[in-house]
C-alpha positions as CSV (number, residue, x, y, z in Angstrom):
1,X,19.3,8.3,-4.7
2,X,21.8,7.6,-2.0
3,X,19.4,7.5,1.0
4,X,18.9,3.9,2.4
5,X,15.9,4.3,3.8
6,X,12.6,2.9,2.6
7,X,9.3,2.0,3.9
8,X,6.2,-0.3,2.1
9,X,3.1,1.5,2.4
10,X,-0.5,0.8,0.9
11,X,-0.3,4.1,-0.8
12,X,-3.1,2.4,-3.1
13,X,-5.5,1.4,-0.9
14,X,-8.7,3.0,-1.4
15,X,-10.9,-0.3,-1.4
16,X,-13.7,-2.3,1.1
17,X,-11.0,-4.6,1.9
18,X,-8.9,-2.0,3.3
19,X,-11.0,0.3,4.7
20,X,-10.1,3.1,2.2
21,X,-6.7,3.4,4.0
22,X,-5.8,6.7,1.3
23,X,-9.1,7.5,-0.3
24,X,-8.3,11.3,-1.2
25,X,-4.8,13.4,-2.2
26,X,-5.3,15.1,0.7
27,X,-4.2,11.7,2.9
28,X,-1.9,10.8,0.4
29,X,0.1,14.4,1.0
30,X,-0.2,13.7,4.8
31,X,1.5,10.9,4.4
32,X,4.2,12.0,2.0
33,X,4.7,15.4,4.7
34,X,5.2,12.5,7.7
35,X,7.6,10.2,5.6
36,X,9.6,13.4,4.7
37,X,10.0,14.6,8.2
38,X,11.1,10.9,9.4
39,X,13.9,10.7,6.7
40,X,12.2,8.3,4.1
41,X,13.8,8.4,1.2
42,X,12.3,5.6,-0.7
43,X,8.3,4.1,-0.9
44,X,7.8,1.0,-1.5
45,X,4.0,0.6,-3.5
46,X,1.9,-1.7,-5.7
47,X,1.0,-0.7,-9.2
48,X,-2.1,-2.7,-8.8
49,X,-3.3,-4.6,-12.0
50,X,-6.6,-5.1,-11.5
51,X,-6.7,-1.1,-10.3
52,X,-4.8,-0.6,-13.7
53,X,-6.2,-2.8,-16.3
54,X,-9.8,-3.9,-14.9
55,X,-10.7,-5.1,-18.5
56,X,-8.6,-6.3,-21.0
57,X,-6.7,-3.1,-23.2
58,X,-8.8,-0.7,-20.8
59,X,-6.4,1.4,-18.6
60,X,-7.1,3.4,-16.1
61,X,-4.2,5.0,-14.4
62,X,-6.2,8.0,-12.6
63,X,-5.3,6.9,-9.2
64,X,-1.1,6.1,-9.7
65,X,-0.7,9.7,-11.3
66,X,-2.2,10.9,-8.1
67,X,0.3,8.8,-6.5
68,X,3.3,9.6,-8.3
69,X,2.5,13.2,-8.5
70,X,2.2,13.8,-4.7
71,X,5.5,11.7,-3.6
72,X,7.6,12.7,-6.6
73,X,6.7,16.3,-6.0
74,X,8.1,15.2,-2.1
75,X,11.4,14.2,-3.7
76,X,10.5,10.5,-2.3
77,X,11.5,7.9,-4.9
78,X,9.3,4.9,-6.0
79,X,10.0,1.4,-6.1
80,X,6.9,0.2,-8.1
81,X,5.6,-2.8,-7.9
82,X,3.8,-5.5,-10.4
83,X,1.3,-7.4,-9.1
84,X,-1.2,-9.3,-8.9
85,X,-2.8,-11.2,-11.3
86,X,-6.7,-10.2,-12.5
87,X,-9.5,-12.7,-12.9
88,X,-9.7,-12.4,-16.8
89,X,-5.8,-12.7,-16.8
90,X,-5.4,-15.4,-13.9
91,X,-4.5,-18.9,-15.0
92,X,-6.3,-20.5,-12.2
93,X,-8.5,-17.7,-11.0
94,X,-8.1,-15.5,-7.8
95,X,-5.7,-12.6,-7.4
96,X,-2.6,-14.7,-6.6
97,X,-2.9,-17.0,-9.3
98,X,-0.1,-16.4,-12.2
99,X,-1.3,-15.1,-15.1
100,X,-2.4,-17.6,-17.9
101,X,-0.1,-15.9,-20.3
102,X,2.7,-14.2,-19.4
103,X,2.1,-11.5,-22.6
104,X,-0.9,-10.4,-20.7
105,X,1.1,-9.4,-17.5
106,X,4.2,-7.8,-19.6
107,X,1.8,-5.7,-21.3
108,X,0.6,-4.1,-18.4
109,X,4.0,-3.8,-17.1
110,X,4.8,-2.3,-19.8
111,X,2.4,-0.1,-20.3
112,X,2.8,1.0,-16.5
113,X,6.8,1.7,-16.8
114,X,5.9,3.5,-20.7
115,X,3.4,6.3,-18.4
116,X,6.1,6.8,-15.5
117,X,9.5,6.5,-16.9
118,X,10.5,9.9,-16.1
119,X,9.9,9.5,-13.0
120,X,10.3,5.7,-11.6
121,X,12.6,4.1,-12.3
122,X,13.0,1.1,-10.3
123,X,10.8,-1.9,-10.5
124,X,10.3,-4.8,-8.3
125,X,8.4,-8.2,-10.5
126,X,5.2,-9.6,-8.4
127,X,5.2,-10.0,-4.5
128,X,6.9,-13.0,-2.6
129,X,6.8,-15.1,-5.7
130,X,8.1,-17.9,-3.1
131,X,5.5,-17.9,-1.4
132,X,2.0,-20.0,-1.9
133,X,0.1,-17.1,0.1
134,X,1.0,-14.7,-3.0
135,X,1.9,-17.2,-6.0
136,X,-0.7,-20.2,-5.9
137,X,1.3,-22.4,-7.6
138,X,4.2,-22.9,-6.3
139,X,6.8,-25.0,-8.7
140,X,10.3,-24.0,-7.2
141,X,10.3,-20.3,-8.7
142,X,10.4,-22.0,-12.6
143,X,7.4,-20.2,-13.4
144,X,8.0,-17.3,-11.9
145,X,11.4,-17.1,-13.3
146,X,9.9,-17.5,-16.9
147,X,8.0,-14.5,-16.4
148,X,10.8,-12.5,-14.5
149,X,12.5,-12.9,-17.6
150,X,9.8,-11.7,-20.2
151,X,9.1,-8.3,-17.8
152,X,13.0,-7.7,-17.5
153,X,13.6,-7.7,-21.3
154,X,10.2,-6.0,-21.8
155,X,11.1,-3.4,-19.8
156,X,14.4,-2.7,-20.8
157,X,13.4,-1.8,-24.3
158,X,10.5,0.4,-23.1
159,X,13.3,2.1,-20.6
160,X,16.8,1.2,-20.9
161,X,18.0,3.7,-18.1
162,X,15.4,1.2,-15.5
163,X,16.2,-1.2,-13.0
164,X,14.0,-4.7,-12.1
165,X,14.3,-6.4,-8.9
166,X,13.2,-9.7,-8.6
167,X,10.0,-10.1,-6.2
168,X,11.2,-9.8,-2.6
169,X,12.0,-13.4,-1.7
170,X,10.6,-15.0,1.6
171,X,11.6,-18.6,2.0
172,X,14.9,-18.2,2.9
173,X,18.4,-19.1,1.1
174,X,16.6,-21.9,-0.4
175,X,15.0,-19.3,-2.8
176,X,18.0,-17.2,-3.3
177,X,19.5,-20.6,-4.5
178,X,16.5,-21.5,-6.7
179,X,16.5,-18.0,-8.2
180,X,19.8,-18.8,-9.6
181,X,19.4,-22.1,-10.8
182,X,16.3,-21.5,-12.6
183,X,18.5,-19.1,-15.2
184,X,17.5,-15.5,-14.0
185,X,20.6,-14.5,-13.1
186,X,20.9,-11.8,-15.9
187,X,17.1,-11.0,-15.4
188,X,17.3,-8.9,-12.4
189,X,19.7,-5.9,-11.8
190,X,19.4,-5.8,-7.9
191,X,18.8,-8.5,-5.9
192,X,15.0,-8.1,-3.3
193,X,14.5,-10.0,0.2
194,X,12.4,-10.4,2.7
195,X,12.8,-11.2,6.6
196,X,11.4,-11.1,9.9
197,X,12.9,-12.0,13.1
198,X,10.6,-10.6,17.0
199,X,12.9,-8.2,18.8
200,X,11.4,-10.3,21.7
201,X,14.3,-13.5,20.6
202,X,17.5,-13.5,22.0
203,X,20.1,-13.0,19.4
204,X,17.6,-11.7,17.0
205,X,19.8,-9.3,15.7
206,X,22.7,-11.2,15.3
207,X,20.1,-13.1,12.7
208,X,19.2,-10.3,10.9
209,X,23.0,-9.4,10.6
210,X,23.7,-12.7,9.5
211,X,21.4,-13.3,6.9
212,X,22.2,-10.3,3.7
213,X,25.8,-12.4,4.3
214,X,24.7,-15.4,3.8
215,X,22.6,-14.2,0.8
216,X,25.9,-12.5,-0.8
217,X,27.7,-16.0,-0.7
218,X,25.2,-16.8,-2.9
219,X,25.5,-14.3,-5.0
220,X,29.6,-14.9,-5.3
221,X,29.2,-18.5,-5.3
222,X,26.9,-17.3,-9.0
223,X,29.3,-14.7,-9.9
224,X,26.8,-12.3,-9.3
225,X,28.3,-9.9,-6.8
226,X,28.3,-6.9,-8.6
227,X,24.8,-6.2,-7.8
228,X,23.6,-4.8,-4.9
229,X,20.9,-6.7,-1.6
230,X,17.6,-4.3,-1.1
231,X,15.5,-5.7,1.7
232,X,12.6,-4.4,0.8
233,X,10.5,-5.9,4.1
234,X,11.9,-6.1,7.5
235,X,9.5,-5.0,10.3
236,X,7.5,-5.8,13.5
237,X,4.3,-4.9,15.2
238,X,4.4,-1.9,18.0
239,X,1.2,-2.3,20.7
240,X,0.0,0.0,22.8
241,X,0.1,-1.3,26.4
242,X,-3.5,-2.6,27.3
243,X,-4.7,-3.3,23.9
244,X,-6.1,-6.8,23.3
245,X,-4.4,-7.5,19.9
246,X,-3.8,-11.3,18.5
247,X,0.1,-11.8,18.6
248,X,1.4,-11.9,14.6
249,X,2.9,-15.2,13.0
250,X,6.3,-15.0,15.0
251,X,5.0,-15.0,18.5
252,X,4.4,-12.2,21.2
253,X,3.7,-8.9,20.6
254,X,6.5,-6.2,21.0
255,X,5.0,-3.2,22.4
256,X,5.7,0.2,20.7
257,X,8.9,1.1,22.8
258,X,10.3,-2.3,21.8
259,X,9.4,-1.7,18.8
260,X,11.3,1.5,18.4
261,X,14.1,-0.3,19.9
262,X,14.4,-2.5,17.2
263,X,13.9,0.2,14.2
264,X,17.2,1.7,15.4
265,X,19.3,-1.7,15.5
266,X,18.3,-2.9,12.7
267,X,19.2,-0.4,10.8
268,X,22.3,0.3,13.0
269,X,23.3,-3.6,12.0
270,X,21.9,-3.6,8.0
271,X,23.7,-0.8,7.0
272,X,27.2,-1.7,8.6
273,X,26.9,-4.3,5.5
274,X,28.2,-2.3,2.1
275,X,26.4,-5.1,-0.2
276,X,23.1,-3.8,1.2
277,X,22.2,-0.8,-0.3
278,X,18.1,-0.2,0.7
279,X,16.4,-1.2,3.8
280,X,12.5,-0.6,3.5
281,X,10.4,-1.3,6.6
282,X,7.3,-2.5,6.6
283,X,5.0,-0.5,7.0
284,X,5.0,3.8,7.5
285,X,1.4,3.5,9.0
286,X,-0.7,1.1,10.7
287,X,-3.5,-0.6,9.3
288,X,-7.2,-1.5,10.3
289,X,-8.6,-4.5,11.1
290,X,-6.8,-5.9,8.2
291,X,-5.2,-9.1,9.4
292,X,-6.6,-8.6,12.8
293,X,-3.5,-9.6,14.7
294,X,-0.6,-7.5,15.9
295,X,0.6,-7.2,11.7
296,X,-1.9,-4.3,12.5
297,X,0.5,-2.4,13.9
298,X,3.3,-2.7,12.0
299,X,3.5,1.1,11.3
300,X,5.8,3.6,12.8
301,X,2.7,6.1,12.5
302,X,-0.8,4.7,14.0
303,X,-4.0,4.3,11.9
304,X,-4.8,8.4,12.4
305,X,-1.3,9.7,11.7
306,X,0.1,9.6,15.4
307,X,3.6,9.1,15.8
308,X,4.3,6.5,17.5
309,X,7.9,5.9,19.0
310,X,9.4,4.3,16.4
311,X,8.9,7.0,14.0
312,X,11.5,9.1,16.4
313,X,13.6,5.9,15.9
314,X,13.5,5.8,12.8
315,X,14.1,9.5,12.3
316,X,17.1,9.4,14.3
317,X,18.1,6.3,12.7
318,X,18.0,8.6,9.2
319,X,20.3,11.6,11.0
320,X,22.6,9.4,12.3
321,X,23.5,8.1,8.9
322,X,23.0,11.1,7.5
323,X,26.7,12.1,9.8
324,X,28.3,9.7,8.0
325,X,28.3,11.0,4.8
């Protein structure tokens, strides 16, 4: 359990949207035999609720047992993840609407964490609740809050031996702050962010050093420090030189050597901190035409498997802290 290192990968992808990214066991255990031999120690994947609960009190959990067979037989812990809402549950309809009761969404949680408890045991509430791309509407986390709350206490008595993270927050310390005022202090037992910064800035680093410490004054400032900062998102694109690629929201393109650059500093810079405890970059493997800009290539394995430099990165990343201990 003591392995800091994580990645977020589509692991349940099988749909049109997503070109089938894992449509059989047999890519699933590809995977899992890549992230083992790179040092992964934790995965970072939805638990779908419109994959899981299609109709109302019909489950179908056929594809996550595939899931958590393959990676817990890889001794690769899951992080599991709630979301998103399901047109007969959505309160405004569309997948990132929040649900129109939160009852509807507990029980699915709960039902989710009652199948897997002896296995996962961490659990991360809805995506980037902060965020109007993945909560429609947006209210200064209240709402989301509200139903942080329900899913911790739900969860708790269905497995008292879990652990909830809040959704990974995106908007900065703004959120952290709102997080906090809106009561859920004693509804989360490990504290989730997101952030980006392009290798390609000067004194990007120095950013991504700066900001877990920033997010810890927080936390002291609410008497919260106790708990430990997982970043669950922190990556960049990697391009093949001569590929025509759109550049992703923070500018330019890194290429894949720059790329691998800045797998090893920033987890060189993250794990200096003692208050962070998991970094998870996003993502193990490429994807396909998905956002059609250089988020594409996020992976540190291309769309067929290749390694691409910053898997070595990120593998020596892994034995270097591995020395440490």
């Amino acid at each position: 359990m003591a392995n800091p290192f994580g990645v977020l990968e589509f692991l349940h992808w099988n749909h049109a949207w997503n070109n089938y990214k894992y449509s059989s066991v047999k890519e699933l255990e590809k995977a899992a035999k890549l992230m083992k031999e790179a040092g992964v120690g934790w995965i970072r994947v939805d638990f779908l609720w419109q994959d899981i609960e299609p109709e109302k009190g019909c489950f179908d959990f056929e594809k996550y047992d595939q899931i958590v067979k393959v990676f817990s037989e890889n001794n690769i812990n899951i992080l599991g993840l709630f979301n998103y809402s399901i047109d007969w549950a959505a309160l405004c309809g569309g997948w990132n609407s929040p649900p129109k009761d939160n009852r509807l969404f507990v029980n699915y949680a709960s039902q989710v964490i009652k199948r897997y408890k002896d296995k996962v045991k961490y659990w991360e509430v809805w995506n980037e609740p902060d965020s109007a791309v993945y909560w429609s509407e947006q209210d200064g986390l209240k709402s989301y809050c509200a139903l942080l709350k329900d899913v911790y206490i739900a969860a708790k008595k269905v497995d008292p031996e879990c652990k909830i993270l809040n959704g990974g927050l995106a908007q900065g310390l703004a959120s952290v702050n709102r997080l906090y005022d809106n009561g859920a202090k004693d509804y989360f037992d490990i504290l989730n962010i997101h952030f980006f910064e392009s290798p390609l800035h000067q004194g990007g680093i120095k950013a991504v050093e700066a900001y877990p410490k920033l997010v810890y004054k927080v936390m002291l400032r609410n008497g919260d420090t106790h708990k430990k900062i997982w970043i669950t998102e922190i990556g960049c694109p990697g391009v093949r030189r001569g590929l025509k690629v759109g550049n992703w929201w923070i500018g330019k393109n890194p290429t894949e050597k720059q790329q691998a650059i800045w797998v090893k500093k920033v987890y060189t810079e993250l794990l200096k901190n003692k208050n962070v405890e998991k970094v998870f970059w996003a993502f193990f493997r490429d994807t396909k035409n998905h956002w059609d800009n250089g988020v594409d290539y996020f992976g540190l394995v291309r769309w067929n498997y290749s390694k691409k430099p910053a898997f070595k990165a990120y593998k020596e990343s892994f034995k270097s802290w591995q020395k440490t201990k």
